[in-house]
C-alpha positions in Angstrom: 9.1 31.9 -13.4 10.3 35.5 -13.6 11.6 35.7 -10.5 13.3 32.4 -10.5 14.9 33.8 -13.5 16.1 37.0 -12.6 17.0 36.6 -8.8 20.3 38.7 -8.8 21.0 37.8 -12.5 20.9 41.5 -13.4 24.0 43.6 -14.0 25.1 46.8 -12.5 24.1 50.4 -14.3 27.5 50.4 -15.9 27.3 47.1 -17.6 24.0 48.5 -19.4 26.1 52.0 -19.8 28.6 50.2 -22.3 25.5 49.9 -24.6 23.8 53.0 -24.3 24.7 54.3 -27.8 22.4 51.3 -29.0 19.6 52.8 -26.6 19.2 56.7 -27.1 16.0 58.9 -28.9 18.1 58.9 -32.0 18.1 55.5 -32.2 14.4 55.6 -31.7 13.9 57.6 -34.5 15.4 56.2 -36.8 14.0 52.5 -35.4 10.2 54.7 -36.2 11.2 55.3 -39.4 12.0 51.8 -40.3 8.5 50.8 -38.7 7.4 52.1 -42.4 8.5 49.5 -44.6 6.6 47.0 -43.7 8.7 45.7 -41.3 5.8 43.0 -40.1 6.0 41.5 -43.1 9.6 41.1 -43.4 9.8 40.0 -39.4 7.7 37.0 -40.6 9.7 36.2 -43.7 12.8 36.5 -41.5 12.0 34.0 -38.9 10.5 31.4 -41.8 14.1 31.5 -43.2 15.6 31.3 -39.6 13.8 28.3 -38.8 14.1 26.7 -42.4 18.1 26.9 -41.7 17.8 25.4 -38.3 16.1 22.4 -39.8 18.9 21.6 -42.1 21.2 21.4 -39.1 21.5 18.0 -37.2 22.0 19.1 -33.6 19.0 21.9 -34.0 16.9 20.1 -36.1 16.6 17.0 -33.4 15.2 20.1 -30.9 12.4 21.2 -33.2 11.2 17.7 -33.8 10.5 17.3 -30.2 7.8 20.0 -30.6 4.5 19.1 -32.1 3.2 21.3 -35.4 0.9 23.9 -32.7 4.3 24.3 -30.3 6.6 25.0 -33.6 4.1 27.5 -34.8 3.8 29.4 -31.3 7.9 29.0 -31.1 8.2 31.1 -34.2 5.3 33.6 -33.2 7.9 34.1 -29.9 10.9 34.5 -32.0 9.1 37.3 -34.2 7.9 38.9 -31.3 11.6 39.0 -29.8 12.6 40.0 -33.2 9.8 42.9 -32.8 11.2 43.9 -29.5 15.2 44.2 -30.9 13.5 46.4 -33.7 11.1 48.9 -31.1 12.0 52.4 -30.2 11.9 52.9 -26.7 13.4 50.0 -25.3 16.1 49.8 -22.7 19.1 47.9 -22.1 17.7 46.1 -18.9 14.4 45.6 -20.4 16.0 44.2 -23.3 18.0 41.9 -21.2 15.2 40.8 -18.6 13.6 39.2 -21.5 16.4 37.8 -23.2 17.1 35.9 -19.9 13.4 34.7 -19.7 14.1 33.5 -23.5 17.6 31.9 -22.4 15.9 30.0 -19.8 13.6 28.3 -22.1 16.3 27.6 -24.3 18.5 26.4 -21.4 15.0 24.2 -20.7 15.0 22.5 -23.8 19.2 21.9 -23.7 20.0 24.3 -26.4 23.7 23.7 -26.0 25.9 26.7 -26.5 27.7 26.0 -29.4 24.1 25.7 -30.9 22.7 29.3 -29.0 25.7 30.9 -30.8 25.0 29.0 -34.6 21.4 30.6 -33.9 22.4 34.2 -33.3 24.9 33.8 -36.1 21.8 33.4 -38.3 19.5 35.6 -36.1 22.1 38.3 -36.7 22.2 37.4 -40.8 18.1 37.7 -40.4 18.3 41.5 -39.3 21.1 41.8 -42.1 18.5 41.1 -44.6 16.0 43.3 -42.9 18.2 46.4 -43.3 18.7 45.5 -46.4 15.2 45.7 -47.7 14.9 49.2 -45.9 15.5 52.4 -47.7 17.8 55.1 -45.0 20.7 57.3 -45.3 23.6 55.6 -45.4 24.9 57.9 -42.5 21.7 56.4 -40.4 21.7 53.0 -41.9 25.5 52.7 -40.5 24.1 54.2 -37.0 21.1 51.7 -37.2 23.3 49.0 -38.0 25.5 49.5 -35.1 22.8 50.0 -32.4 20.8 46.5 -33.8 24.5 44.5 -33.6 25.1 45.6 -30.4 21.1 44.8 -28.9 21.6 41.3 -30.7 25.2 41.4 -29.2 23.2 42.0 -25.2 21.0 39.8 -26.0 23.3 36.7 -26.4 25.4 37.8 -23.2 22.2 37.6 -21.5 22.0 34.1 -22.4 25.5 33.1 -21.8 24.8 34.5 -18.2 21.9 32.6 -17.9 23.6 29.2 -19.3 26.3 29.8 -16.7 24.3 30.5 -14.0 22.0 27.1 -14.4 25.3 25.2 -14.5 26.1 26.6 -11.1 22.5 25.4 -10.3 23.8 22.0 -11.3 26.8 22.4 -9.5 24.7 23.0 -6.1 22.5 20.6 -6.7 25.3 17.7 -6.5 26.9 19.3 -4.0 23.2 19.5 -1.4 22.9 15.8 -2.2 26.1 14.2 -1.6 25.8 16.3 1.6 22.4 14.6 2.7 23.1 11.2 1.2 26.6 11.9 3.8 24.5 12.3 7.0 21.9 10.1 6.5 21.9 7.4 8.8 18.5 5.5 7.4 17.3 4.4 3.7 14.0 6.3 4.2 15.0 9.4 5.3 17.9 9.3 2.2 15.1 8.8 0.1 12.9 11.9 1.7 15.5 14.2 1.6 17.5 13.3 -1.6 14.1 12.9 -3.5 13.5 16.1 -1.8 16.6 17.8 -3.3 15.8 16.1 -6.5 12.3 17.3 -7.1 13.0 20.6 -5.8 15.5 21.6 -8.4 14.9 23.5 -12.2 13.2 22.0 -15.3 12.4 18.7 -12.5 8.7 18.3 -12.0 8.4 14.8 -10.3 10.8 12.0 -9.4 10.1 8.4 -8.1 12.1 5.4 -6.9 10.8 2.0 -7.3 11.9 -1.7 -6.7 10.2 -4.5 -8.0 8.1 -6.4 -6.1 8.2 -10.5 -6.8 6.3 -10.6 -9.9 8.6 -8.0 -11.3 6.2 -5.0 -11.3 7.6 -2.1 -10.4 6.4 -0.2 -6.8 6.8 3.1 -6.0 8.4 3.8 -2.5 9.3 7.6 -2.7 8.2 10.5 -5.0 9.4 14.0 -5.1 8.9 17.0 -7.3 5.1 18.9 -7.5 3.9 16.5 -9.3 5.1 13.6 -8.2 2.6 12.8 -5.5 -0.3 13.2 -8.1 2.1 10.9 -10.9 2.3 8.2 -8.0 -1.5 8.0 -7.1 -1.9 7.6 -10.6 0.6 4.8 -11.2 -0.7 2.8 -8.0 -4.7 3.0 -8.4 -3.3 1.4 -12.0 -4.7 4.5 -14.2 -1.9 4.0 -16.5 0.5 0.8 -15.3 2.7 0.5 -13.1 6.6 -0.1 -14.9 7.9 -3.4 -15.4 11.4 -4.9 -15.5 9.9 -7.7 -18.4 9.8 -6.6 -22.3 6.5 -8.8 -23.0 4.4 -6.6 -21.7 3.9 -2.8 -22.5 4.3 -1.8 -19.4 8.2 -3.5 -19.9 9.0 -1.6 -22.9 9.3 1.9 -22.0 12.1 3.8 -20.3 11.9 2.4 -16.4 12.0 -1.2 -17.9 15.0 -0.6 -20.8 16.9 1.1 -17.6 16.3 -2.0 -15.4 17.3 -4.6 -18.0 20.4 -2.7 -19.3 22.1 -1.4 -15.9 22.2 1.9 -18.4 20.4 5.3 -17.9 17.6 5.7 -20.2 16.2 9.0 -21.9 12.9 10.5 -23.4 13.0 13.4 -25.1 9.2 13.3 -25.8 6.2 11.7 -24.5 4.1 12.9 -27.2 6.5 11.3 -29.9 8.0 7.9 -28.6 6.0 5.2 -29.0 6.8 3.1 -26.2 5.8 5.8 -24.1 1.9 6.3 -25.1 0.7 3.7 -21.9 1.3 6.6 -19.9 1.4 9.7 -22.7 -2.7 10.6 -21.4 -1.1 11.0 -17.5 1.9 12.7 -18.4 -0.1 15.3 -20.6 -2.0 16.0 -17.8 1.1 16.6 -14.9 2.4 18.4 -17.9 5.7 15.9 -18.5 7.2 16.7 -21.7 10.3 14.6 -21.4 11.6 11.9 -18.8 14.6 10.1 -18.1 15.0 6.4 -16.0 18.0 5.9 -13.5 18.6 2.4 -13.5 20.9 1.7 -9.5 22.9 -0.8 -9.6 25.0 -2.8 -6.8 28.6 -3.8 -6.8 28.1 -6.1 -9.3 26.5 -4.1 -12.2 22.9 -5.4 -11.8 20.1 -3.1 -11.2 18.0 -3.0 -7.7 16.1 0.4 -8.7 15.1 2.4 -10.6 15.2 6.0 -10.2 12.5 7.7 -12.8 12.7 12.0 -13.4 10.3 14.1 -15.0 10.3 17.4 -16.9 7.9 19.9 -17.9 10.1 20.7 -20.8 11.2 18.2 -24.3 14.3 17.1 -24.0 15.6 18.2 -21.1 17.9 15.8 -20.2 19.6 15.7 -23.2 22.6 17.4 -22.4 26.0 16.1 -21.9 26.3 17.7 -18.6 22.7 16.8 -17.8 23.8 13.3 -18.6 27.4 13.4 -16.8 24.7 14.7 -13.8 22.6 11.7 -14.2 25.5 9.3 -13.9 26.3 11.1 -10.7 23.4 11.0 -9.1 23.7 7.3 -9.9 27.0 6.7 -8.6 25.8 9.1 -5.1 22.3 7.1 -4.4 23.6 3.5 -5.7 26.6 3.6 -3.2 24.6 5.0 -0.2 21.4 2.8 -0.8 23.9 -0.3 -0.6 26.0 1.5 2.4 22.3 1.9 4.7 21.1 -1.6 3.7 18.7 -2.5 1.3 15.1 -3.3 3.0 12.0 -4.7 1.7 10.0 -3.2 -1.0 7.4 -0.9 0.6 5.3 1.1 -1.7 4.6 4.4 -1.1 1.2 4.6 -0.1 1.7 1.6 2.8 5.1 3.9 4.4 2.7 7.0 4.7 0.1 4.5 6.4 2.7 3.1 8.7 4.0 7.0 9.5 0.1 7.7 10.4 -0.6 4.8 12.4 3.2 5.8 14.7 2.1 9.3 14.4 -1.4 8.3 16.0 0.2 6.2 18.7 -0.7 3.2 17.3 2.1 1.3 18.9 1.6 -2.0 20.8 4.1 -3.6 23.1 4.5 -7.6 22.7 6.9 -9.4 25.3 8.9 -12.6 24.6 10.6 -14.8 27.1 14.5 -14.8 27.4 15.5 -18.2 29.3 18.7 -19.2 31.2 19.8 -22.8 29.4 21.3 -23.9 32.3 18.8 -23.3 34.6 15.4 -22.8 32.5 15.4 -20.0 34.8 13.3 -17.4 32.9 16.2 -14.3 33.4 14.5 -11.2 30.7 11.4 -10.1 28.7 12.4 -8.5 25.3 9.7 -5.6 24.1 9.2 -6.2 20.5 7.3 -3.3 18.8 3.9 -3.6 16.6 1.6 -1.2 15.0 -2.0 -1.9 14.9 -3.5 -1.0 11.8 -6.9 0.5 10.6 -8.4 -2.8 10.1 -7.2 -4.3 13.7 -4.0 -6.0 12.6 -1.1 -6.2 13.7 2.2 -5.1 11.4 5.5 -6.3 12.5 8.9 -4.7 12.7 10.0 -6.5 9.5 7.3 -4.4 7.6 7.3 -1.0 9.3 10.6 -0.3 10.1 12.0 0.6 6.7 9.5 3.0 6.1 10.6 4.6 9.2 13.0 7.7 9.5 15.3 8.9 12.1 12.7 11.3 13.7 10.0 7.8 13.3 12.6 5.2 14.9 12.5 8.2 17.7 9.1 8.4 18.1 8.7 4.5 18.3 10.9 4.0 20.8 9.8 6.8 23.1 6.4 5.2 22.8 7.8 1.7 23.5 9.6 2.7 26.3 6.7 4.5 27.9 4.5 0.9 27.4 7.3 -0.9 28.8 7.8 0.9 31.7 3.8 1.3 32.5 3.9 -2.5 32.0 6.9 -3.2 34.6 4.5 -1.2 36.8 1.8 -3.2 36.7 3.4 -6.2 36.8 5.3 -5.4 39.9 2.3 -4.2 41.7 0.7 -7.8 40.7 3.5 -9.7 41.9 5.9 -8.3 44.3 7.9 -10.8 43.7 8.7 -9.9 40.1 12.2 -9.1 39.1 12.8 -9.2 35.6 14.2 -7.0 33.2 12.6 -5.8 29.6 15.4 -5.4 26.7 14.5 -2.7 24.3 16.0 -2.4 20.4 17.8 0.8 19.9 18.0 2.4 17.1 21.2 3.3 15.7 21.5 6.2 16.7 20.5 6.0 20.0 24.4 5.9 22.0 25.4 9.1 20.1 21.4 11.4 20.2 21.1 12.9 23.8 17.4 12.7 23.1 17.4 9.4 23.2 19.4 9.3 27.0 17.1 12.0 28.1 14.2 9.7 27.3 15.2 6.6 28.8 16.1 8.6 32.1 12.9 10.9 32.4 10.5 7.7 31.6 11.9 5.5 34.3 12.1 8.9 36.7 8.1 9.4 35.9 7.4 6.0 36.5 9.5 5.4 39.5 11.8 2.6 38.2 15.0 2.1 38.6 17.7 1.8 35.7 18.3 -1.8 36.5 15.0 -3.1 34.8 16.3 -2.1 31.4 18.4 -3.6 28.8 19.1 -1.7 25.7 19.8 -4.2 22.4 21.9 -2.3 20.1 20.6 -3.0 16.5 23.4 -3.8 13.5 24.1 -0.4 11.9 26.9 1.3 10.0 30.0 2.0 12.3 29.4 5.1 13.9 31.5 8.6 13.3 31.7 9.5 16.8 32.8 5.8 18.8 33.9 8.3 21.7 30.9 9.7 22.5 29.2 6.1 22.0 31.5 5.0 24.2 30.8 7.6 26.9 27.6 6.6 26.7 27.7 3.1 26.9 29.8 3.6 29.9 26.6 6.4 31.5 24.0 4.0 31.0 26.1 1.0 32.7 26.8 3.3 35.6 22.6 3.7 36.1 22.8 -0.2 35.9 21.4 -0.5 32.6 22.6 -3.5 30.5 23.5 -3.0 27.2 23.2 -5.9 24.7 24.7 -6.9 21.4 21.9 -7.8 18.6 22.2 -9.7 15.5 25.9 -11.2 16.1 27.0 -12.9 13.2 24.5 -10.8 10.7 27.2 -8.5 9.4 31.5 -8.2 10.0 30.6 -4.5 12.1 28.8 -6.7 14.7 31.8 -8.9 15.1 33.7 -5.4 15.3 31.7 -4.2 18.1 32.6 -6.8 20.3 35.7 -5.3 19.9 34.8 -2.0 20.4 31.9 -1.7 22.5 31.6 -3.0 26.1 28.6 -5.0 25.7 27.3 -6.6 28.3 25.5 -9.5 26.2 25.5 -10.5 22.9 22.4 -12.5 20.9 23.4 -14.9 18.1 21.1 -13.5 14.9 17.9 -15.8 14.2 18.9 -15.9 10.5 22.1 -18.4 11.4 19.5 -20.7 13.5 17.2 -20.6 10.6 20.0 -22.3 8.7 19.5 -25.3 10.5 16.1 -26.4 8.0 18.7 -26.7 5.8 22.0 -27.6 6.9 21.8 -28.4 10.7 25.3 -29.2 11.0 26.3 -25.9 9.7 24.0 -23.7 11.9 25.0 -25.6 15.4 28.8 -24.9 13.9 27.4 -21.5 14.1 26.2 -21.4 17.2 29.3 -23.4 18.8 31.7 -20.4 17.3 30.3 -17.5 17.8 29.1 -18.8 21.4 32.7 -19.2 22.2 34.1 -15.7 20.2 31.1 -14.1 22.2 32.4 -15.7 25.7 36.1 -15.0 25.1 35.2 -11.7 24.9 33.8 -12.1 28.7 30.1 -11.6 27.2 27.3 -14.2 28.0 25.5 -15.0 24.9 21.9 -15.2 24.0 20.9 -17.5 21.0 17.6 -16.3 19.1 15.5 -18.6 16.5 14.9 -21.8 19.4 11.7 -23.0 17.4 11.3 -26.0 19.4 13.2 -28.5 21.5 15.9 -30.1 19.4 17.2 -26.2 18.7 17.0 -25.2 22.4 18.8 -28.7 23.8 21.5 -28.0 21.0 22.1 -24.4 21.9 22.1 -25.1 25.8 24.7 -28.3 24.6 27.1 -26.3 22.6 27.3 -23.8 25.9 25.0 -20.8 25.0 23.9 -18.6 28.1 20.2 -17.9 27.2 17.8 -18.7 24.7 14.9 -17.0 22.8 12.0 -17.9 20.4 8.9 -20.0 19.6 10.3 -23.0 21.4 9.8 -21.2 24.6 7.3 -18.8 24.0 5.8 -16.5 21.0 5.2 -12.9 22.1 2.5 -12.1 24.4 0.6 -9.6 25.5 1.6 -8.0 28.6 -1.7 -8.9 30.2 -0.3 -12.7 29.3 3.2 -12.5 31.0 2.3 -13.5 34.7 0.0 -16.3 34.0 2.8 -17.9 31.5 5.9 -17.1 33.9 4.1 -19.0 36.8 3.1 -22.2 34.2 6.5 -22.1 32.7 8.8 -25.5 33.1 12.4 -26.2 31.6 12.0 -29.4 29.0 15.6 -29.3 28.7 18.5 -31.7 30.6 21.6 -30.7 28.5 23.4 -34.0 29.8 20.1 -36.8 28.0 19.4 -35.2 24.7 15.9 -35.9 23.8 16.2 -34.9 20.2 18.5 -36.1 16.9 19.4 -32.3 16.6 20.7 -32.0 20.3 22.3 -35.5 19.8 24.5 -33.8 16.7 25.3 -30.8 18.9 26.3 -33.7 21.4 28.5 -35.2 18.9 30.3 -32.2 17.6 31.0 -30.8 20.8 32.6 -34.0 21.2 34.5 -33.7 17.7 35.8 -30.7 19.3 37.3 -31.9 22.0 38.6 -34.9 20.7 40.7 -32.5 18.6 42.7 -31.0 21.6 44.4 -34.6 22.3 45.9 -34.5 19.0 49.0 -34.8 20.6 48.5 -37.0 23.3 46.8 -40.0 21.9 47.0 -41.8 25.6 44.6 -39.1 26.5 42.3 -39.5 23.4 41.9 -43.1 23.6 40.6 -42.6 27.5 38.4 -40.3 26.2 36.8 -42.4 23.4 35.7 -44.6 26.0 34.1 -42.0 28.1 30.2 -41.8 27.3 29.0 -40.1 24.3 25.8 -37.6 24.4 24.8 -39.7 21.5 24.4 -43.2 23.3 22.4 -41.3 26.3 20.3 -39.6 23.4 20.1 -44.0 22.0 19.8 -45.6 25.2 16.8 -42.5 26.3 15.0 -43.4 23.0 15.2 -47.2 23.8 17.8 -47.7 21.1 15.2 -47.4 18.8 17.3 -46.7 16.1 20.0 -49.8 15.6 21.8 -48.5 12.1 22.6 -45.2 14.2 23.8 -47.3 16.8 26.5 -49.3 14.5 27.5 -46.0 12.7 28.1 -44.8 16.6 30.6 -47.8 17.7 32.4 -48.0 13.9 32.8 -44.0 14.5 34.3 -44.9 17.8 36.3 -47.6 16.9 37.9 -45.1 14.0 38.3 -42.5 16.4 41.4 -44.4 17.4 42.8 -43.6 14.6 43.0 -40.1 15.0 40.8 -36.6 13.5 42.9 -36.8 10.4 42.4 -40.5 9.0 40.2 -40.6 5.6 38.1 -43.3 7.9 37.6 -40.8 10.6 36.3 -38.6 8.3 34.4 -40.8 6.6 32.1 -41.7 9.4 31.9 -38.5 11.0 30.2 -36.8 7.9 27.6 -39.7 7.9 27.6 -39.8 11.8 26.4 -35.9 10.7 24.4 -36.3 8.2 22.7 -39.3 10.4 21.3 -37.3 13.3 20.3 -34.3 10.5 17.9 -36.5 8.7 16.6 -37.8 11.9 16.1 -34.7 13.4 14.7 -33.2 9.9 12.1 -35.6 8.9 10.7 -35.9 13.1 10.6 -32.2 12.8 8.7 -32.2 9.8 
């Protein structure tokens, strides 16, 4: 601790000149005389009646009762001793000031506020007044004596200012390091690393955690920081002490983490030895050597909390400072913003992110390839390379759980490994069938269009393996808009040039997607899964979905892909409302690459987008004749020809044998209303149970 005290807290020679009158063998002499009256004695009864004044003081008094009876007894055996050393003959300015900054610190430790450090020499100063007192010198020497002590109490309090001024600086870098790496961090995991990091790393701090709450409410622990806060972590998951909880009946509810998360409001321990809702865990933090803690509740735009950051101290009361609260609130405002700006992601504790991080590190990465089909056709056009970790008991993890525990210099590794499976599949493939022509789309990470690594490992990959540029297609994933669009740009542009496709992921999962079409010159776009998902629900709502974004997509001169085709009613609506391509369960789950062949050679198209099969392709039918019916507006001579034309519907009733007669009378009173035009309350009337019709249908065969 020393040196982290003094560093280059020591002033020049001619500071410690201006007190060298205070520092001279006269001094000493006369200090060796006054070692004769017992000065022991009166040391002791000086510091009793220091301590006893403090006490009666609100501000100091709340300090000492943090300390148990043993740590108040070996607090005043310190201040007698630095009494002791003010009263010894042959000290020196500097040595007298090393150790007053050693004694500052502690007092800086335990938030002794200054105001309160300059009470305390007040009475400090009153103690040696009644020392000198008791002593029987010359007045001549007494005066001399008297001079040299005021001016070594005088250093000594300077000393401490420095030191008070010098930890808020501390403070002040601290802020500034992690605004800077919550600025360039482009992922929630390494924000957490590195601001944790920061955190831990700093004065008085000897652990942090952040924690979410898993569904039962329980608080898990995704990041630690700090030298203890590995050891504090392993404790809290084997369930040695419990983990928090956001719930007050329970215990584990009651203390700090769990007020923070129920209040939105930052929550403060000055002792673990004397708050009671803190003795779950009092055994533990005894033995990381906590002495005081404080809980960060985050909170999103609303006010409610979403984590909790927890800090620890090996000192009572640390955080007990204004400042050291205004520097809570900041690093509040600072995480809670930037958490919110990457994305939240599931809750992954700890323990399972450094497992996933092992299992990349090991090149435990497996390769699964899913169909993408043309909906016109059924021509099968792509393969998309979805990435999987196999684990130490032989399963397989998906993206949904690994990613997030994944950095940028993780999300690099992955997709250097994926790309190298990829291309050493394509191989194999082609040298099993010449004939074989498709592509493989691979995710990139965000950061993939502006990181020259990431172009230098596409290019060297396909150069080793001898494969053109033209099997790839690179799906950007939905990220934060980039800094640098010119560069993303350029490179956009680079990898079109080698004849690499660049697609679109995720449309419709977030407004930057739809301002990418904008931006970026995609070559395809996919429709997110999440928006087909919607259709279990509210299967008019996701084909309206699908319909728009189809057409936004297209307008934009980009073929569109639709994921999420669970079965056959979601791929004969998709291929209805005009999609390009289609993707998911419906077609095929991902395979193994050993498995692509065989399944390409079986595969057949179940899908004729002009007889609907299905309720659910009948309702895309329907609406994609709602549509239209809406561009005769007006020319009503046109929309009463087209009423009569044939509906998708009646192919979709006269295919299933018209087994469904109350759909078929709802069809010709819709027709017959039709005439009326888009706008009449009757029109409107039978096209919302027209709608809701052909759901149900579709819904309960489904189910």
């Amino acid at each position: 601790m020393r040196e982290l005290v003094m560093g280059d807290a020591i002033p020049s020679a001619a500071y410690f000149g201006d007190f060298a009158s205070s520092y001279n063998d006269e001094i000493d002499q006369l200090l060796k005389q006054f070692e004769q009256f017992g000065l022991g004695e009166m040391i002791h009864g000086s510091v009793e009646s220091f301590y006893a004044q403090l006490a009666n003081r609100s501000e100091s008094s709340s300090i000492l009762t943090r300390l148990s009876p043993e740590e108040f007894e070996h607090l005043k055996s310190k201040q007698a001793q630095h009494l002791q050393l003010l009263l010894s003959p042959g000290l020196t300015a500097q040595a007298q000031y090393e150790r007053a900054l050693l004694v500052g610190w502690s007092h800086e430790m335990v938030a002794l506020s200054t105001p309160m450090l300059m009470e305390s020499y007040h009475l400090f100063h009153n103690r040696i007044e009644e020392i000198l007192g008791a002593v029987d010198l010359e007045t001549q020497d007494l005066g001399r004596l008297r001079n040299a002590l005021h001016q070594r109490v005088q250093l000594d309090m300077e000393a401490q200012i420095a030191i008070h001024a010098r930890f808020e600086g501390k403070i002040a870098s601290l802020l500034a390091t992690l605004d800077e790496v919550v600025q360039r961090s482009g992922n929630l995991a390494d924000m957490l690393r590195d601001s944790l990091c920061v955190i831990g790393a700093f004065d008085g701090i000897a652990a942090c955690l952040f924690s979410r709450p898993d569904a039962r409410g329980i608080m898990q622990i995704e990041g630690e920081g700090g030298r203890e806060g590995a050891r504090y972590a392993e404790a809290l998951r084997s369930r040695r002490v419990p983990l928090f909880e956001t719930q007050a009946t329970t215990d584990a509810g009651k203390g700090p983490a769990g007020r923070a998360w129920r209040s939105g409001l930052i929550q403060i321990n000055n002792s673990f030895a004397q708050e009671a809702s803190m003795y779950v865990w009092r055994n533990e933090a005894a033995a990381r050597g906590f002495r005081s803690s404080a809980a960060v509740p985050l909170l999103d735009e609303s006010g409610q909390t979403f984590a909790i950051l927890s800090l620890y101290s090996d000192w009572p009361g640390f955080f007990s400072t204004a400042t050291r609260e205004a520097t809570l609130r900041h690093i509040q405002r600072v995480m809670s913003h930037a958490i919110l700006n990457l994305g939240q992601t599931a809750v992954i504790p700890a323990d399972l992110r450094s497992a996933y991080r092992q299992y990349l590190e090991d090149g435990a990465v497996e390769m699964l390839y899913q169909p993408i089909i043309s909906l016109r056709s059924g021509k099968v056009d792509c393969l998309e390379a979805l990435a999987r970790l196999r684990g130490t008991d032989g399963d397989l993890v998906s993206p949904a759980a690994f990613l997030p525990a994944f950095g940028d210099a993780g999300l690099l590794r992955l997709f250097q490994l994926g790309m190298e499976s990829v291309c050493r599949d394509v191989r194999l493939w082609r040298e099993q069938d010449p004939h074989f022509d498709l592509r493989v789309s691979l995710n990139l990470p965000p950061d993939g269009l502006t990181q020259d690594v990431y172009r230098d490992s596409i290019f060297e990959t396909l150069g080793r393996w001898e494969l053109p540029a033209s099997i790839l297609t690179l799906e950007m994933l939905e990220a934060k808009e980039t800094l640098d669009a010119e560069k993303r740009n350029a490179r956009v542009a680079e990898f079109q040039r080698a004849g690499i496709r660049i697609a679109q992921d995720d449309l419709g999962s977030g407004h930057s997607s739809l301002l990418r079409m904008d931006r970026v010159p995609c070559d395809c776009v996919k429709i997110d899964q999440a928006l087909v998902r919607g259709s279990l629900k509210r299967p008019v709502r996701a084909l309206e979905f699908i319909y728009y974004l189809t057409q936004l997509a297209q307008g934009f001169g980009e073929p569109v892909t639709v994921e999420g085709l669970e079965d056959e009613g979601l791929m004969e609506a998709a291929a209805i409302l005009g999609a390009d391509y289609g993707q998911g369960y419906g077609i095929a789950r991902p395979m193994h690459a050993q498995d692509v062949l065989a399944w390409k050679e079986a595969w057949t198209y179940p899908i004729d987008p002009e007889q609907p099969r299905t309720a659910l392709g009948a309702l895309a039918g329907y609406l994609l004749w709602d549509y239209k019916l809406g561009t005769f507006t007006d020319w009503p001579e046109f929309a009463a020809q087209f009423i009569k034309e044939p509906w998708l519907v009646q192919r979709y009733l006269d295919r299933s044998g018209n087994s469904d007669p109350e759909l078929s009378m709802m069809l010709e009173r819709t027709r017959i209303v039709a005439l009326k035009g888009q706008k009449s309350a009757k029109y409107k009337q039978m096209r919302a149970e027209l709608i809701q019709r052909l759901g149900a249908t579709w819904l309960a065969k489904r189910k």
